[in-house]
VOPAGU-2260 file (C-alpha; in pm, 1 decimal, decimal comma):
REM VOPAGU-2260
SITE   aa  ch    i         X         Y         Z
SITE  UNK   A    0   -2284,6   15260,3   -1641,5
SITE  UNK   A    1   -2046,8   15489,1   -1416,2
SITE  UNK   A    2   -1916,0   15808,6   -1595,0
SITE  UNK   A    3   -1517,5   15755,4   -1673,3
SITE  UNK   A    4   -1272,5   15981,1   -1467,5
SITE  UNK   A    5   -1146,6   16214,9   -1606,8
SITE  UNK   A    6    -765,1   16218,6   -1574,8
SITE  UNK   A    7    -584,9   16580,7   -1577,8
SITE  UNK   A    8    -191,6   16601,8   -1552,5
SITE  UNK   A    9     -29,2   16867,6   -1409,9
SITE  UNK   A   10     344,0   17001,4   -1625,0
SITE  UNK   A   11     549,7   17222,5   -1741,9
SITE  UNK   A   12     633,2   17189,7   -2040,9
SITE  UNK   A   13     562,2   17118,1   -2413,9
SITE  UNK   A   14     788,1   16801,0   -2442,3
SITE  UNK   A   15     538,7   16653,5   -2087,4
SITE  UNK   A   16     213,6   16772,5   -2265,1
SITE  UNK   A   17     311,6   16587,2   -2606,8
SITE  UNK   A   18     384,6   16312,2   -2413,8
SITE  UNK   A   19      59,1   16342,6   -2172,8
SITE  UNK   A   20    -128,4   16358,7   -2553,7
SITE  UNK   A   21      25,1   16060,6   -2649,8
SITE  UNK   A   22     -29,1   15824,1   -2343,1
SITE  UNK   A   23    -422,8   15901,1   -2337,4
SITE  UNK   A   24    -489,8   16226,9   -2099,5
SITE  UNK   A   25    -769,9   16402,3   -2175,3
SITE  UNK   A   26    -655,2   16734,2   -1993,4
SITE  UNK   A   27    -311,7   16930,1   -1845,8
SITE  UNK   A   28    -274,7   17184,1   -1675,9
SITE  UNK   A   29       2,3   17390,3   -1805,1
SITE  UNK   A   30     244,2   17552,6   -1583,9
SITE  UNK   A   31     517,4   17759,8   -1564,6
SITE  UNK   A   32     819,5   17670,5   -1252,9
SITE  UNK   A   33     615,4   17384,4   -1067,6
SITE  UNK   A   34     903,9   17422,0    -817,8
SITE  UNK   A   35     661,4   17767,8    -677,0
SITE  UNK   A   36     353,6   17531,1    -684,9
SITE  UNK   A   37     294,3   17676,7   -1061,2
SITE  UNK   A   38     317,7   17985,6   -1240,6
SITE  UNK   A   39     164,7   18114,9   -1610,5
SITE  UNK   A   40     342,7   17981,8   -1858,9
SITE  UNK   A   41     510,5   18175,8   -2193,0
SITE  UNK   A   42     270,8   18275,0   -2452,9
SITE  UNK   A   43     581,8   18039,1   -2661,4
SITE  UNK   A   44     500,9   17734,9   -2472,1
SITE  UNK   A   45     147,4   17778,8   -2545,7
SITE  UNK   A   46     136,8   17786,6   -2834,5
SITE  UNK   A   47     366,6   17532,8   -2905,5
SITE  UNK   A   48     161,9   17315,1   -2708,9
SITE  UNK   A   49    -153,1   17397,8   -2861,4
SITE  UNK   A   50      27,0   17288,2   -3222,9
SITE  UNK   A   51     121,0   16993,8   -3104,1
SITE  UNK   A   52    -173,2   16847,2   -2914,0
SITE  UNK   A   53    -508,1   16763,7   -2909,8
SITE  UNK   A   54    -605,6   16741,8   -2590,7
SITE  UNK   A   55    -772,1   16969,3   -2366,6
SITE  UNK   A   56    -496,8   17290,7   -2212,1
SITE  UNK   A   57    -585,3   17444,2   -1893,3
SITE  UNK   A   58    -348,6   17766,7   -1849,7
SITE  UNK   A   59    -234,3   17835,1   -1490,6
SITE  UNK   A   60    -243,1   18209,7   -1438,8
SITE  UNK   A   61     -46,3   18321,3   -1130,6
SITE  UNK   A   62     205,5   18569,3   -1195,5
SITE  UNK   A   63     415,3   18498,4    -906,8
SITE  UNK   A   64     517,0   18200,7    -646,6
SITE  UNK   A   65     389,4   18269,0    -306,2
SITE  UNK   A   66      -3,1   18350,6    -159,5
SITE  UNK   A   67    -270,6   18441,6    -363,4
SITE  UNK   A   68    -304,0   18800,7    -200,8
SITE  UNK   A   69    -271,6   19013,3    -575,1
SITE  UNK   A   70    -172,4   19359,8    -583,5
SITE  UNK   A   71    -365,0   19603,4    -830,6
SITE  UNK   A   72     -42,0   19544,0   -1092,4
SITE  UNK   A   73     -61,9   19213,2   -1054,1
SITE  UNK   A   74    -410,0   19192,5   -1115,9
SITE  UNK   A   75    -422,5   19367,4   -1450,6
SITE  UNK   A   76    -159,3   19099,3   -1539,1
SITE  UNK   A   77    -386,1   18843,7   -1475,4
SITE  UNK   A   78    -657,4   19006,5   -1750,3
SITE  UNK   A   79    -389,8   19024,2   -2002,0
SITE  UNK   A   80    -260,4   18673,4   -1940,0
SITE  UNK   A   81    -627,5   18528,2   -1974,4
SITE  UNK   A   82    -673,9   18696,0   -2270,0
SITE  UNK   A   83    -305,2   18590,8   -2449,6
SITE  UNK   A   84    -476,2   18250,4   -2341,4
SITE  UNK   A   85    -761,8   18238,7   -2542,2
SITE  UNK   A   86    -600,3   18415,6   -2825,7
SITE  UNK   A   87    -335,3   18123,3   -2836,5
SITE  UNK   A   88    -621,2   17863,5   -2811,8
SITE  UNK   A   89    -652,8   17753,0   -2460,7
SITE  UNK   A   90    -921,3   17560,2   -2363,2
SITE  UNK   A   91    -985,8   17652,9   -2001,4
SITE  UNK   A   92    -814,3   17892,6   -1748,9
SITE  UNK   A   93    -700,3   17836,5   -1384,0
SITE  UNK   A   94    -663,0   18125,0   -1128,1
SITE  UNK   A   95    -698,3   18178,6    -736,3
SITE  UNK   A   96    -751,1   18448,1    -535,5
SITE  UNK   A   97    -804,4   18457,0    -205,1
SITE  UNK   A   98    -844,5   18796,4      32,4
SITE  UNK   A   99    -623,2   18946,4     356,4
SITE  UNK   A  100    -823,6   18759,4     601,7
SITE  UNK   A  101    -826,5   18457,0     398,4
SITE  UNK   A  102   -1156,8   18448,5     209,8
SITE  UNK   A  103   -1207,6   18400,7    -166,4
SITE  UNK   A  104   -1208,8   18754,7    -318,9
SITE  UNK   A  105   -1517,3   18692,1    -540,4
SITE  UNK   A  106   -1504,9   19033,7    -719,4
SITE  UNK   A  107   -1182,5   18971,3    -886,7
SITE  UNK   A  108   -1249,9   18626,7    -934,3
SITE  UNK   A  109   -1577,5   18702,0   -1100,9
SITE  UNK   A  110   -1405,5   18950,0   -1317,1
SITE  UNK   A  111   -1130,2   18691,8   -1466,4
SITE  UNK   A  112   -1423,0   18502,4   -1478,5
SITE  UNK   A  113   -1605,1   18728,1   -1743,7
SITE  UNK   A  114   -1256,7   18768,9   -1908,8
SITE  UNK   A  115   -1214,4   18434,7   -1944,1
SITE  UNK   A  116   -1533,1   18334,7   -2140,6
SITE  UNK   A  117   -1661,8   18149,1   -2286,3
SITE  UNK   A  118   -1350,0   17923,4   -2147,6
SITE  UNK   A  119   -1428,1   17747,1   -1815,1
SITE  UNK   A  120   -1223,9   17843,7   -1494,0
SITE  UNK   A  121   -1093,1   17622,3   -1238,3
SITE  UNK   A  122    -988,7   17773,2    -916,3
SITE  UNK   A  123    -680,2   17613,1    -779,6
SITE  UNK   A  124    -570,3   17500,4    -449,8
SITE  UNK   A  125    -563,0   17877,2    -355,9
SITE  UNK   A  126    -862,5   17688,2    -170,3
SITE  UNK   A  127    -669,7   17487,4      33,8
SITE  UNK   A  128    -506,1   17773,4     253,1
SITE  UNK   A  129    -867,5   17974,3     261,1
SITE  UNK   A  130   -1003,7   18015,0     634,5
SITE  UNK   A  131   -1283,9   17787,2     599,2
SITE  UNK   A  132   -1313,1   17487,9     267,6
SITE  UNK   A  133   -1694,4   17511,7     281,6
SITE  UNK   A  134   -1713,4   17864,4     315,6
SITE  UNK   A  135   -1518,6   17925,9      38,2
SITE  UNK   A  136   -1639,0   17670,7    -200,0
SITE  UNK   A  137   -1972,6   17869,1    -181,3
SITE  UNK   A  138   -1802,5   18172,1    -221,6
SITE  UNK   A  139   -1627,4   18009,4    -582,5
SITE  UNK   A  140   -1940,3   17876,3    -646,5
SITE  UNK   A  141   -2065,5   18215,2    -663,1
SITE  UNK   A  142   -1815,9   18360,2    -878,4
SITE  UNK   A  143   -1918,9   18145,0   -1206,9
SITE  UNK   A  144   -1601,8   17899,5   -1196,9
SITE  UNK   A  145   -1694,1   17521,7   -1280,1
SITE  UNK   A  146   -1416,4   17357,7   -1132,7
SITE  UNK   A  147   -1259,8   17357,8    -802,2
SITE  UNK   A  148    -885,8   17191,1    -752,9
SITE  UNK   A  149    -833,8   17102,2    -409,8
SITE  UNK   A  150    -673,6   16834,4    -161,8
SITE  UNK   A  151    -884,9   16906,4     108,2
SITE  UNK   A  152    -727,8   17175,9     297,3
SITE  UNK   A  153    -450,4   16882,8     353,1
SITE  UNK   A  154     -83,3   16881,3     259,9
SITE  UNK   A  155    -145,5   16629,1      48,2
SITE  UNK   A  156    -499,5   16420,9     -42,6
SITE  UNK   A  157    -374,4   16107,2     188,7
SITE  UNK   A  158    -493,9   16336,9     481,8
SITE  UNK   A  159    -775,1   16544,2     276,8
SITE  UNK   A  160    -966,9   16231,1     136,4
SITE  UNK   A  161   -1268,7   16278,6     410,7
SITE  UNK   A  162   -1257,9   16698,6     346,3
SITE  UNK   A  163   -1308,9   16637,1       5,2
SITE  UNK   A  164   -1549,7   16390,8      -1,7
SITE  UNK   A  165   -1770,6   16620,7     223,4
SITE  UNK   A  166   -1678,8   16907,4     -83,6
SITE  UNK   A  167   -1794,8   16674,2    -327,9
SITE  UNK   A  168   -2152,0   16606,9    -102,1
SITE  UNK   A  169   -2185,3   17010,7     -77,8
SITE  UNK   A  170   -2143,8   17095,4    -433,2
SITE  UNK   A  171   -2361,8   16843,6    -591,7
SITE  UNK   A  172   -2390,9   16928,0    -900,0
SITE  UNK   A  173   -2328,3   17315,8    -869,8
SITE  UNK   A  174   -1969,3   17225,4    -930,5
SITE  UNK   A  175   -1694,1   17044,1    -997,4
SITE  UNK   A  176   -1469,1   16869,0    -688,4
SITE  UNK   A  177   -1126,9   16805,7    -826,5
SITE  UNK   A  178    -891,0   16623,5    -631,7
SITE  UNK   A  179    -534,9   16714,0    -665,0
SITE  UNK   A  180    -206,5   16669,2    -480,5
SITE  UNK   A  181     -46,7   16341,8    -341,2
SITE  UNK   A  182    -200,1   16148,2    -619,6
SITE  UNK   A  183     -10,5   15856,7    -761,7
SITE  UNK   A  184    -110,0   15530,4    -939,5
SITE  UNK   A  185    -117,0   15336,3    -619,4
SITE  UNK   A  186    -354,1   15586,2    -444,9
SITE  UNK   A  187    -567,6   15657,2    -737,6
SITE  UNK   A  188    -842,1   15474,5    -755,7
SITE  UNK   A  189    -858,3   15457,4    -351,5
SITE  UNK   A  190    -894,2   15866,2    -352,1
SITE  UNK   A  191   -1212,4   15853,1    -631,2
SITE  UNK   A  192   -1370,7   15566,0    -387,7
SITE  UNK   A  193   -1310,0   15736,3    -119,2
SITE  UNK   A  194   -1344,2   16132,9    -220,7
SITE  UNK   A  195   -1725,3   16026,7    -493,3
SITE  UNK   A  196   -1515,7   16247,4    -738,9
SITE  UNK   A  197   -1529,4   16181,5   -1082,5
SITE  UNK   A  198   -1218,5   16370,7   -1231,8
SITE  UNK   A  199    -836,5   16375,7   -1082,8
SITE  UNK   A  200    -542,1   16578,1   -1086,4
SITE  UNK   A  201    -210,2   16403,3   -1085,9
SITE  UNK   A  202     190,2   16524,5   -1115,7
SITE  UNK   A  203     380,2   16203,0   -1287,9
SITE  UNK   A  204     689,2   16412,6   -1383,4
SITE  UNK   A  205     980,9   16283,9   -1337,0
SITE  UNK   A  206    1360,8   16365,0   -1288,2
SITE  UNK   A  207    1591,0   16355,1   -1570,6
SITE  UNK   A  208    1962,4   16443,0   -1635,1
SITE  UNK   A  209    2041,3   16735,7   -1863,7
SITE  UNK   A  210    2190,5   16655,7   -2219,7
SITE  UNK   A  211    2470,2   16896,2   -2160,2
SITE  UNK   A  212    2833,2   16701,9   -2166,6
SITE  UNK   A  213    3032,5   17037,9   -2050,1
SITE  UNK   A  214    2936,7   17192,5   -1715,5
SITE  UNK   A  215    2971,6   17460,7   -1462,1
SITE  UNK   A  216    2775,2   17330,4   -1124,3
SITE  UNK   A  217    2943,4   17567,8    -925,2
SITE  UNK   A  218    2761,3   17867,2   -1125,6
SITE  UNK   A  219    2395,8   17856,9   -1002,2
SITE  UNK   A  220    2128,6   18015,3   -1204,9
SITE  UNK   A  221    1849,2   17981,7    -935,4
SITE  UNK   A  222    1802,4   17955,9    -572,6
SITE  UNK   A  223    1812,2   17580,8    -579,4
SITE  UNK   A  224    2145,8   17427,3    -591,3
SITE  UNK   A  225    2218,4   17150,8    -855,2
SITE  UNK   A  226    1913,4   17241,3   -1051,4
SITE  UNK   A  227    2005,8   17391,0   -1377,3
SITE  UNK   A  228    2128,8   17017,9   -1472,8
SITE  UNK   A  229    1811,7   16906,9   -1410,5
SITE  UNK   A  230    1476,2   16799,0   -1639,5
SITE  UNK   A  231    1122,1   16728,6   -1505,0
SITE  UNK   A  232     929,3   16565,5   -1777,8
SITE  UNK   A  233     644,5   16347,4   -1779,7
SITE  UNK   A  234     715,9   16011,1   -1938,2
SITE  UNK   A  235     419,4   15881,5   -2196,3
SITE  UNK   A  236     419,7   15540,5   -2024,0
SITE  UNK   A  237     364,2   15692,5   -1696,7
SITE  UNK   A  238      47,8   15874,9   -1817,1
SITE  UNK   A  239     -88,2   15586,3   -2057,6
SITE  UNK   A  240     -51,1   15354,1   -1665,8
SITE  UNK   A  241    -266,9   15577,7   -1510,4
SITE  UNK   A  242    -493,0   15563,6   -1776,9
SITE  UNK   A  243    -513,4   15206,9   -1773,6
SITE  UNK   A  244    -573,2   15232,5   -1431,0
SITE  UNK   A  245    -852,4   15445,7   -1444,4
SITE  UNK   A  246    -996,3   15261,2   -1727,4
């Protein structure tokens, strides 16, 4: 009998991993500000999702938008971060870093690795704008992390498919090949068949309308214009189809 997929949703918030819970995930990864690609979310929002879920939480820990090039400040962020994590009962941690000339730096990674345990790391899609894919998936493989996140050095997995496949064929079972980016229920089960993976990492939030009945549009609180009347959650349904799918 084939091993089940294992379905991961990336979100941002409490209300999306309740709902994620509910429709049958078996993992999130929990953001901060997807709109930067992901940041570390509030020790608040941990929490609260911790108390109101059972599933598995996979904390992002990036302290900024941008690359993955980490000042020494930055860094020691990072340590206390992971270790807020576990205190607040995360069950895996998610980090990148990559160097100047685009290599994985595998000294710091091996050090949030340490910090991190006994909680598994993935490393994100830091990977994906690395020099060289199979290069650095030894180099991650050498740092202790079980998981890799990646869509194949590709904009999106549509293109990476064949990259990741031949990711999945190097690691064996050293570890994990996680595809990520691009994935939606009519691409799903095309991207394990095509990829040999056996866990996936999809976005299904969607748009919805703030509950607010008095406005201001004209007074922007970000650098994106119209989005403070904006919600992205991830609908229950959505997450129980892909489930279904998978199943």
């Amino acid at each position: 009998m084939k091993k089940p997929v294992t379905l991961e949703l990336c979100l941002e918030s409490v209300d999306s991993v309740i709902a994620a819970d509910r429709g049958g995930a078996q993992r999130v990864e929990l953001c901060a500000n997807l709109l930067e690609g992901g940041t570390t979310p509030s020790a608040g929002a941990i929490q609260a999702a911790r108390e109101n879920s059972k599933l598995g939480i996979n904390v992002m820990i990036r302290p900024r938008g941008g690359d993955f090039l980490y000042t020494d400040a930055e860094f020691l962020s990072m340590q206390h971060d992971i270790r807020i994590a576990k205190e607040l009962g995360a069950d895996g941690i998610v980090l990148g870093l990559l160097r100047a000339d685009g290599t994985v730096d595998v000294e710091r990674t091996k050090q949030l690795v340490e910090i991190a345990h006994p909680l598994p790391v993935t490393f994100h899609r830091a990977i994906d704008v690395s020099r060289d894919l199979l290069e650095a998936l030894d180099a991650v493989i050498s740092t202790g992390v079980v998981r890799v996140l990646t869509s194949g050095g590709a904009s999106s997995i549509v293109d990476g498919a064949a990259m990741v496949a031949k990711m999945v064929e190097s690691a064996g079972d050293r570890i994990i090949i996680m595809p990520g980016c691009g994935i939606t229920t009519g691409n799903v089960l095309s991207v394990i068949e095509t990829t040999g993976a056996q866990e996936v990492h999809i976005a299904l939030e969607e748009e919805m309308q703030s509950g607010m009945q008095f406005r201001k549009a004209e007074i922007p609180m970000g650098g994106v214009e119209g989005r403070e009347y904006l919600r992205f959650v991830t609908p229950e349904d959505a997450v129980r189809n892909v489930v279904e799918i998978l199943q």
